[in-house]
C-alpha positions in Angstrom: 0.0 0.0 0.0 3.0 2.1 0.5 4.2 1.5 -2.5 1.0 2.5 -4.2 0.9 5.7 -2.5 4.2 6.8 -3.3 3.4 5.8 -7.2 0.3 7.8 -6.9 2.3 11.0 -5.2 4.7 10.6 -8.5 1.9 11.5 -11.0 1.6 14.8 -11.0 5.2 15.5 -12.1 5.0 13.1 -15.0 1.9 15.1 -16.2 4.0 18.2 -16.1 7.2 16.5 -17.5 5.1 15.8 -20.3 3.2 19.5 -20.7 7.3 20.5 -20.5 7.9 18.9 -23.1 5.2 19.4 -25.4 5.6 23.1 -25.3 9.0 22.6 -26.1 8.3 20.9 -28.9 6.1 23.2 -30.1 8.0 26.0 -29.6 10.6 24.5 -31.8 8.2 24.0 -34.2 7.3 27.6 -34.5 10.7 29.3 -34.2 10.9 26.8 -37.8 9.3 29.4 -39.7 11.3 31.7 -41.7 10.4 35.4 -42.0 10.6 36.8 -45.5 12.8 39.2 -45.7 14.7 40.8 -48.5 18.2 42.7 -48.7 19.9 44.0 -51.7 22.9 46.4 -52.1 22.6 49.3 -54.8 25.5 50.2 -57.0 26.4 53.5 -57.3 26.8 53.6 -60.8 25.8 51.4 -64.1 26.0 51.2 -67.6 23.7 49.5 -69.5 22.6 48.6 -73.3 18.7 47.1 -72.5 15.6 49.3 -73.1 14.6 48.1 -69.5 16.4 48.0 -66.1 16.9 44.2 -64.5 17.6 44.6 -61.1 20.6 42.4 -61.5 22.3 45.9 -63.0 21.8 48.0 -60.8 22.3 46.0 -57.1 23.4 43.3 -55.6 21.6 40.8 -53.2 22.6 40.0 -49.9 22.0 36.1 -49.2 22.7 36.4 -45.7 20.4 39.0 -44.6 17.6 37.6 -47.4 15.4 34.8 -46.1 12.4 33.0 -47.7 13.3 34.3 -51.3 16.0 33.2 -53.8 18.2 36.0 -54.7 17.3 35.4 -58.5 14.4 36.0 -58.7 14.4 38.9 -56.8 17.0 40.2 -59.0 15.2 39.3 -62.2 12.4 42.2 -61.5 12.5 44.6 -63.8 13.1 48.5 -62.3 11.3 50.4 -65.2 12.3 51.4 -68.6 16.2 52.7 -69.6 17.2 56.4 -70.2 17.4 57.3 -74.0 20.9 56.1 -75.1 23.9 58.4 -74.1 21.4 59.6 -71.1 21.3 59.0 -67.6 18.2 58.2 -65.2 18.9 58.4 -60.9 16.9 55.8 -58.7 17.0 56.4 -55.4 16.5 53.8 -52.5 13.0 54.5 -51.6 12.1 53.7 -55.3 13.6 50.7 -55.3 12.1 49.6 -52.0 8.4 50.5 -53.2 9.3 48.0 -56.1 10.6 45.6 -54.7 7.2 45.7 -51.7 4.7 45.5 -54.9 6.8 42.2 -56.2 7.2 40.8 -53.0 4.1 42.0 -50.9 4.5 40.9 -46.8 8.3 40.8 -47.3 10.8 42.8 -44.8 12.6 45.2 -47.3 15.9 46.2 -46.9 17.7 48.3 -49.6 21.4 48.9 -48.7 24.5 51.2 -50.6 24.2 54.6 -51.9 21.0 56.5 -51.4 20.8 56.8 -54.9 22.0 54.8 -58.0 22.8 56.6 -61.4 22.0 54.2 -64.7 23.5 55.7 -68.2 22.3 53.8 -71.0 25.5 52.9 -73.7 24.8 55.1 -77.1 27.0 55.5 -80.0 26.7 58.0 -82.8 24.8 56.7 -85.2 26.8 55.8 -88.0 26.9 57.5 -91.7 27.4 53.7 -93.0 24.6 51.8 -91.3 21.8 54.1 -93.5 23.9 54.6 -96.4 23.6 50.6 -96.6 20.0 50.4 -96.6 19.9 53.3 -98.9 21.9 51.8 -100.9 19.9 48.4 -100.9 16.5 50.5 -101.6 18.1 52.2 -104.3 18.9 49.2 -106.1 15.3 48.0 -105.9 14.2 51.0 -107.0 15.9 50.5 -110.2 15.5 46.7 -110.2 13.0 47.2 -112.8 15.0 49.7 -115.2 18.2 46.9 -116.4 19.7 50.0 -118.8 20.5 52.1 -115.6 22.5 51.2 -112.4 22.9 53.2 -109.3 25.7 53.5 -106.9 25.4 55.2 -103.2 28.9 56.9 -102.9 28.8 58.1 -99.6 26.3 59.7 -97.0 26.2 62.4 -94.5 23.8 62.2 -91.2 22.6 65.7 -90.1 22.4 66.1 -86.0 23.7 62.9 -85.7 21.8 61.0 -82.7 22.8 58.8 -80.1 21.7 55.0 -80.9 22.0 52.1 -78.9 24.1 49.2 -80.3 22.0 46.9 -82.6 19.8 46.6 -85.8 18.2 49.4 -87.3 15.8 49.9 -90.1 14.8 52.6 -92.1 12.1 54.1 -94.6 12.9 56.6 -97.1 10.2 58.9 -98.2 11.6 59.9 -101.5 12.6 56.7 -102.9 9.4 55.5 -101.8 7.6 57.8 -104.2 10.0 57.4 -107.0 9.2 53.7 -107.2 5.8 54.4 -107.2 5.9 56.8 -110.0 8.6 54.3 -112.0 5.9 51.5 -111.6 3.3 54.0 -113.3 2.8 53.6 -117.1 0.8 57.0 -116.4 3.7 58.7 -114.3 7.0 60.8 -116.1 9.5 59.0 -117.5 12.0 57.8 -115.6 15.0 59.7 -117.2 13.3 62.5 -116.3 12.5 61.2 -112.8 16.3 59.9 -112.8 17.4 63.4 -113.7 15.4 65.0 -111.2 16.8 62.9 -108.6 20.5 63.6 -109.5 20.1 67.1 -110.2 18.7 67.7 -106.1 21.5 65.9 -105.2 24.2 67.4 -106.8 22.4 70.7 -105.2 22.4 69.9 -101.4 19.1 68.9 -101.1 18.6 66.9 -97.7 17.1 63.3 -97.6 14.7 61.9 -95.2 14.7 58.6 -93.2 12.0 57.2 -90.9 14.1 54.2 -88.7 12.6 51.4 -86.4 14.8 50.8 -83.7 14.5 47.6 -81.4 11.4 46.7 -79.6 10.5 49.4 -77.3 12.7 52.0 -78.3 11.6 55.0 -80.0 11.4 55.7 -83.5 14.1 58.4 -85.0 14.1 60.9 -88.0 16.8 61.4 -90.1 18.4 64.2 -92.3 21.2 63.4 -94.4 22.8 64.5 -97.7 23.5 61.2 -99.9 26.0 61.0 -102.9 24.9 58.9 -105.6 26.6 57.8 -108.9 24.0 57.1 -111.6 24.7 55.4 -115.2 23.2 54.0 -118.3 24.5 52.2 -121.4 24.3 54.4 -123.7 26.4 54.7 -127.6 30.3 56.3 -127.5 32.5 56.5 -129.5 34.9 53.3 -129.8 38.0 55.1 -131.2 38.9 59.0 -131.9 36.8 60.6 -135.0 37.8 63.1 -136.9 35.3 66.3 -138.1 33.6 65.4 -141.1 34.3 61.9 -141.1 31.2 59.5 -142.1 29.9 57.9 -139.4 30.1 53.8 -139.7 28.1 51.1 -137.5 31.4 49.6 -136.1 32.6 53.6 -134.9 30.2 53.2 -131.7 30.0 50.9 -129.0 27.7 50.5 -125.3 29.2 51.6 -122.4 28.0 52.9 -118.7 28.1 56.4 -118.8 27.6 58.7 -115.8 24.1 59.8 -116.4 23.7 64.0 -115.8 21.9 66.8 -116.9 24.4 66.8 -120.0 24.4 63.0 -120.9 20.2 62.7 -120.6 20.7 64.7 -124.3 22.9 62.0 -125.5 21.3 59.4 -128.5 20.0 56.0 -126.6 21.1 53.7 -129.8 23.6 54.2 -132.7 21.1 53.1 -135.4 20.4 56.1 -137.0 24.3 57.1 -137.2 25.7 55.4 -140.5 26.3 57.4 -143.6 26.4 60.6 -141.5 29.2 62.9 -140.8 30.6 64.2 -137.9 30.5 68.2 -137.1 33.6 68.2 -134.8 36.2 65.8 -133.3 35.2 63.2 -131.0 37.0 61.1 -128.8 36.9 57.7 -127.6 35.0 57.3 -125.1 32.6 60.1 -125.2 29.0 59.8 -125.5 27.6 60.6 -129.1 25.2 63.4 -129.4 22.5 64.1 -132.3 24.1 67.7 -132.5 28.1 66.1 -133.5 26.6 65.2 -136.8 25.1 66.3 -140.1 23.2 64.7 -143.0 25.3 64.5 -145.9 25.1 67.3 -148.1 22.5 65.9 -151.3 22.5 69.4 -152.8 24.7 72.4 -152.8 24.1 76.3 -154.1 24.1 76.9 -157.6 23.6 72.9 -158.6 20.5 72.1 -161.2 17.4 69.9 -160.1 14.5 69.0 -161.7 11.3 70.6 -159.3 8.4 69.2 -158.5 5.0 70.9 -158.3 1.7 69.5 -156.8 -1.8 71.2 -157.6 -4.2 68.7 -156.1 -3.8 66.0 -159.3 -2.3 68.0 -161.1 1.9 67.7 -161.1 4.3 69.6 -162.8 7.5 69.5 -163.4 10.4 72.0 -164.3 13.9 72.7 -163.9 15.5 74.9 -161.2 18.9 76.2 -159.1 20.2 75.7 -155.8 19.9 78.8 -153.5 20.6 77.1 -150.2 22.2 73.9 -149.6 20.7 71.2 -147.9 20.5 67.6 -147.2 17.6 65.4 -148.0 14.5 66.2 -146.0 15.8 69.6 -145.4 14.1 72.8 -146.5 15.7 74.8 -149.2 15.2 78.1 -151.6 15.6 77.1 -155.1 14.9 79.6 -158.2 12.8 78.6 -161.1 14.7 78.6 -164.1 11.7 79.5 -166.2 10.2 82.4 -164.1 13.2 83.6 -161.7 10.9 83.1 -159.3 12.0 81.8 -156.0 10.6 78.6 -154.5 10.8 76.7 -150.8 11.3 73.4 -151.6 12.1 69.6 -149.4 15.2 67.8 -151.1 14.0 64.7 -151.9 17.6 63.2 -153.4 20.7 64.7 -155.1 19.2 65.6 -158.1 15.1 66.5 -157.5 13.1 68.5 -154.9 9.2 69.2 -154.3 7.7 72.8 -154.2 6.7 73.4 -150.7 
């Protein structure tokens, strides 16, 4: 019965032994749970080349004062859009901190370093060479169409040249735009006139415009430059010196690309026409042949006798007459009847005969 007693007297303390330990276990159970907390260190300067601002550029995180967050993620949250190239944009700490509270809402925010961060974004000056190139590429589309010309981009100069970040760029040019369209026209001018036109405002000065895409999210720019073009077409020279008043043969003329100006659109498209006449003045190899080096031959000359040709409805008469101007066939002449001394105008029709006019 002792015994009994003193087992009895015993329970109480193995009831609280075991409360003891329950709450300690508990206790360790809830210190278990991590608070979420946050720490990153700002830099106090960055450069960048994005058109937004990752975290991860501007800071870095502290893993031993974060908890209950990996330290990528957090640094993968984007901080807003960059500064124009060449610029720079200045976050301060309390920005950052409201960011990083609407990403990670209930989390203890700390934001360490400078109280403020300064981002530039990377530009370069755009580069003369990047639009002459697609210039150069819409140029030759342009005149795809039009085999008997070529065009050549020479060089190109960007007016208030802008800041660009690295990377693509394309670009729209107004003006060729519109001379395709009219080239495509059967309706529109010709296109040596358009062509002429063209090269004539260049050789003047006259400012080019460009519309150019950037990468996504970037702003569009709007260009000025003055472009230097070389434009040819195969036209007829001269394949070897010629003297004045030589007669003009087939094989005295050859194709060639010829620098196409205000001067050259006057020059003959073909050679056809050529053979049989004679040359005005000396020209050399090389040079473009023009309507205006040449004559007709001579069929009639002053004071030479034809036989004259007069038309009265049905009626045709013929007499004899002399040579007051010289001429070549098809030209206009004065000739003198020999019967009346009457002077005539008359088309020379060969060496020897003309028709009253």
């Amino acid at each position: 019965m002792r015994i009994l007693n003193s087992a009895k007297r015993r329970m109480p303390d193995m009831r609280w032994l075991i409360s003891g330990l329950l709450l300690l276990v508990c206790g360790t159970a809830a210190g278990a749970v991590v608070e979420s907390a946050i720490s990153i260190e700002l830099k106090s300067r960055s450069e960048i080349e994005t058109t937004r601002i990752m975290l991860d550029q501007i800071a870095l995180c502290v893993p031993a004062r974060s908890s209950g967050n990996d330290c990528a993620e957090v640094l993968a949250v984007d901080a807003g859009p960059s500064p124009a190239p060449g610029k720079t944009l200045r976050l301060n700490r309390a920005a950052i901190a409201q960011i990083l509270s609407s990403e990670f809402p209930g989390a203890r925010i700390e934001v360490l370093g400078p109280e403020s961060s300064f981002v530039t974004s990377r530009g370069i000056p755009l580069p003369d060479e990047s639009i002459a190139a697609l210039f150069r590429e819409q140029m030759e589309e342009v005149f795809s169409g039009a085999p008997e010309f070529r065009v050549q981009v020479t060089g190109l100069r960007i007016e208030s040249r802008p800041q660009v970040r690295p990377g693509a760029i394309n670009c729209r040019f107004a003006q060729l735009e519109l001379l395709k369209r009219r080239i495509m026209d059967p309706a529109g001018a010709s296109i040596e006139s358009d062509l002429e036109s063209l090269v004539t405002r260049i050789h003047n000065g006259a400012q080019f415009n460009a519309q150019c895409e950037q990468g996504e999210g970037e702003p569009n720019l709007f260009l000025q430059f003055l472009p230097r073009i070389l434009v040819e077409r195969q036209l007829p020279v001269a394949r070897h010196d010629l003297p004045a008043k030589a007669v003009f043969r087939a094989e005295d003329s050859a194709m060639a690309w010829v620098p196409w100006t205000r001067s050259s659109g006057r020059s003959l498209r073909d050679a056809n026409g050529l053979p049989g006449m004679s040359l005005v003045r000396p020209v050399q190899a090389g040079q473009t042949l023009m309507l205006r080096d040449f004559e007709r031959p001579l069929a009639l000359r002053r004071g030479d006798s034809v036989q004259m040709v007069q038309r009265s409805g049905d009626l045709t008469i013929s007499s004899n007459a002399v040579v007051i101007t010289q001429g070549a066939i098809g030209d206009r002449i004065e000739v003198q009847s020999t019967a009346t001394k009457k002077r005539l105008r008359a088309v020379v029709k060969s060496a020897g005969s003309v028709e009253a006019m």
